[in-house]
C-alpha positions as CSV (number, residue, x, y, z in Angstrom):
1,X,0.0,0.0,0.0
2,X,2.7,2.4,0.8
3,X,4.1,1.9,-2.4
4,X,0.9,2.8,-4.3
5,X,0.8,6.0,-2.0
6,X,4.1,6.8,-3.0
7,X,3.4,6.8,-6.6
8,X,0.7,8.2,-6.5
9,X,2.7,11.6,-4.9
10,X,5.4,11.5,-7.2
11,X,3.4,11.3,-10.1
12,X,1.3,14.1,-8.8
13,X,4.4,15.9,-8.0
14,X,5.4,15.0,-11.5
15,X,2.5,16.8,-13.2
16,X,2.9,20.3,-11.1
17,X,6.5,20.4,-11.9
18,X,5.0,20.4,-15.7
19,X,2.4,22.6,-15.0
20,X,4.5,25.1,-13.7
21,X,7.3,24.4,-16.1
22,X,4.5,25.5,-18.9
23,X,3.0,28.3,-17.6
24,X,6.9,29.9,-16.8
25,X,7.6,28.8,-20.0
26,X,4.6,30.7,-21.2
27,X,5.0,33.9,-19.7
28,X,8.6,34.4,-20.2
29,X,7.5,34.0,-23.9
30,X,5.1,36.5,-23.1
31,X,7.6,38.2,-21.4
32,X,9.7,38.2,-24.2
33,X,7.7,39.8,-26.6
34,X,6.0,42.5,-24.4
35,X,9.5,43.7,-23.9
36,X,10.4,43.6,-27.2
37,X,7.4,44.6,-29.3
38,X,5.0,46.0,-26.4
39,X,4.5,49.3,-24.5
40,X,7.4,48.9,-22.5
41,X,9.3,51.6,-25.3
42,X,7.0,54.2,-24.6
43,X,7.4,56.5,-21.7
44,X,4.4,56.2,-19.0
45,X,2.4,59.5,-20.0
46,X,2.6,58.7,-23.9
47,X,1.0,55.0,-23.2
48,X,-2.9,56.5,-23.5
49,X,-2.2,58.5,-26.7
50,X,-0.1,55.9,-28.1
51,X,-2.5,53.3,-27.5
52,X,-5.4,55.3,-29.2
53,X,-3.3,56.3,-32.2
54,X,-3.0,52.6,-33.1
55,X,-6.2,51.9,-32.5
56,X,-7.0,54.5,-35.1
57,X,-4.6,53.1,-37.4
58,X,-6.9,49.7,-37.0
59,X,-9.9,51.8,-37.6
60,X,-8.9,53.4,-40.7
61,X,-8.0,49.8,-42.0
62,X,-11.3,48.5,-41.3
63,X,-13.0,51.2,-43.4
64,X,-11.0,51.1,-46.2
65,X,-11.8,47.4,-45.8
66,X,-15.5,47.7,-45.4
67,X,-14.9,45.8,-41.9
68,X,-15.5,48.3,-39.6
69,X,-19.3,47.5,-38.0
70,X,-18.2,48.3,-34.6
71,X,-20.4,51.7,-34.2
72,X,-23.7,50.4,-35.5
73,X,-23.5,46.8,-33.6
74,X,-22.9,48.8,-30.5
75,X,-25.3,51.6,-31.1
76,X,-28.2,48.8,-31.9
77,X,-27.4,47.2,-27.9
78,X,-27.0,50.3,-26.3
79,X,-30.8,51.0,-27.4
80,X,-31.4,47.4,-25.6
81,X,-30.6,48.2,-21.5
82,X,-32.3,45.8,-20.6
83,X,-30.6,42.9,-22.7
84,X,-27.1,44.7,-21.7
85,X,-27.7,44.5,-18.0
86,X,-29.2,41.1,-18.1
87,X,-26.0,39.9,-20.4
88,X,-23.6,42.1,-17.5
89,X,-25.1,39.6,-14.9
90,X,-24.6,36.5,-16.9
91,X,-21.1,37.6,-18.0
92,X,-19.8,38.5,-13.7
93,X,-22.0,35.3,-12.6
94,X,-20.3,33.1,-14.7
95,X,-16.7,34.6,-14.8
96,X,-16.7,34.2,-10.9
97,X,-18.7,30.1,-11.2
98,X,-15.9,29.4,-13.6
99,X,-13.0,30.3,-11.9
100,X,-14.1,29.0,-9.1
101,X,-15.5,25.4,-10.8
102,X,-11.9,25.4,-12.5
């Protein structure tokens, strides 16, 4: 029996040494790239501004493209309160029910 135990623990210990070998494995990719290709070039008060002018850019795209639907979809559920609040509930219900069922 003790020998079942102790396999048991070792493969368990096994698995969270993957677990967290992926997830540091993950974020120092993420790491990686924020440095290198995120906001971490701009100075702290140019952030806001720098952040909207690519947004822009993105914008502009989408209407050249005929993409950019953004304005109307959200001007048609902002006429629907009702539907927005009840979809805000759903939305912080089940956030918080599945974090906590994971």
């Amino acid at each position: 029996m003790g020998d079942v135990t102790a396999e048991i623990e070792r493969e368990h210990r096994t698995v969270l040494i993957k677990e967290f070998a992926i997830i540091g494995s993950f974020y120092f990719l993420y790491s990686l790239t924020r440095n290198r290709f995120g906001s971490v070039h701009i100075s702290g008060t140019d952030i806001p501004m720098n952040a909207f002018h690519n947004a822009m850019k993105i914008i502009q795209l989408e209407r050249a493209l005929g993409l950019f639907h953004e304005e109307s979809i959200q001007e048609w559920f902002l006429a629907h309160r009702h539907f927005l609040q009840a979809m805000n509930t759903y939305y912080g219900t089940a956030h918080f029910a599945v974090t906590l069922g994971v």
